[in-house]
C-alpha positions as CSV (number, residue, x, y, z in Angstrom):
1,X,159.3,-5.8,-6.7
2,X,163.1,-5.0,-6.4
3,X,164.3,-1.4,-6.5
4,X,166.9,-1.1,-8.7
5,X,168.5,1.6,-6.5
6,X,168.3,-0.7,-3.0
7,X,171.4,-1.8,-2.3
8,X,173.1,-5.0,-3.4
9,X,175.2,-7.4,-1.3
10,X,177.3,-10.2,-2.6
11,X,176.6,-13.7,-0.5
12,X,180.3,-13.0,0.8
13,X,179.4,-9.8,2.0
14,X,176.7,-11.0,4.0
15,X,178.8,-13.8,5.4
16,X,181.8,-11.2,6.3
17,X,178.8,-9.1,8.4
18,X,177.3,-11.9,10.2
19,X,180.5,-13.5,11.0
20,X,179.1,-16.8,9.0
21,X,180.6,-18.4,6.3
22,X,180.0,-18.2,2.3
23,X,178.7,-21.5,2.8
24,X,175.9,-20.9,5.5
25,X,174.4,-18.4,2.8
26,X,174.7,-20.1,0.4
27,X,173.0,-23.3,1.6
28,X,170.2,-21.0,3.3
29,X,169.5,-19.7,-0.6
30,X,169.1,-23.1,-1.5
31,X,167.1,-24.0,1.3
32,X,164.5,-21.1,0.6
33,X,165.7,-19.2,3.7
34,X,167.5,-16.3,2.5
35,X,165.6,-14.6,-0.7
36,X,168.1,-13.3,-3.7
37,X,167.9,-12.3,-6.5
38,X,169.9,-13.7,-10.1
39,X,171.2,-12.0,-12.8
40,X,172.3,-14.6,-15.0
41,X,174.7,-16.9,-12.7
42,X,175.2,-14.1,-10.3
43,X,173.4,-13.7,-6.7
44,X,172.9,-10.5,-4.6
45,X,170.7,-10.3,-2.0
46,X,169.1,-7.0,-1.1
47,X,168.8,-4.7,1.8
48,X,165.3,-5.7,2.2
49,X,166.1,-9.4,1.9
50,X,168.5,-9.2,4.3
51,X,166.5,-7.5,6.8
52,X,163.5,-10.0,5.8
53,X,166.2,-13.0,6.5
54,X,167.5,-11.3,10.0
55,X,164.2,-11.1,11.5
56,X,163.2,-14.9,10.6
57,X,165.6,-15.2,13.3
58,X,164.5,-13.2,15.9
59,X,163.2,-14.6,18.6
60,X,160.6,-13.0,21.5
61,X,161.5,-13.8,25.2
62,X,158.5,-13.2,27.1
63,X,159.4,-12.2,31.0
């Protein structure tokens, strides 16, 4: 369930913090990758989807 007091990020927003472009986010959306959420034709992608999205693509080095 989303919390409506989370906060929001615009798919350009995220692209401007990961140093990606709108296009990377947007073609991770449509892939399934990166969860959103859509008001109408609008996207935002929470805090919590975003940290959900980051960790996908973590990776463990065992030494």
């Amino acid at each position: 369930m989303i919390d409506i007091n989370e906060t929001f990020y615009k798919p350009s927003e995220i692209a401007k913090k990961l140093n990606v472009t709108r296009q990377k986010i947007y073609g991770d959306i449509n892939l399934g990758i990166l969860e959103c959420v859509k008001v109408g034709q609008t996207i935002r992608i929470t805090e919590q989807q975003l940290l959900k999205y980051l960790n996908k693509g973590t990776v463990k080095h065992d030494k």
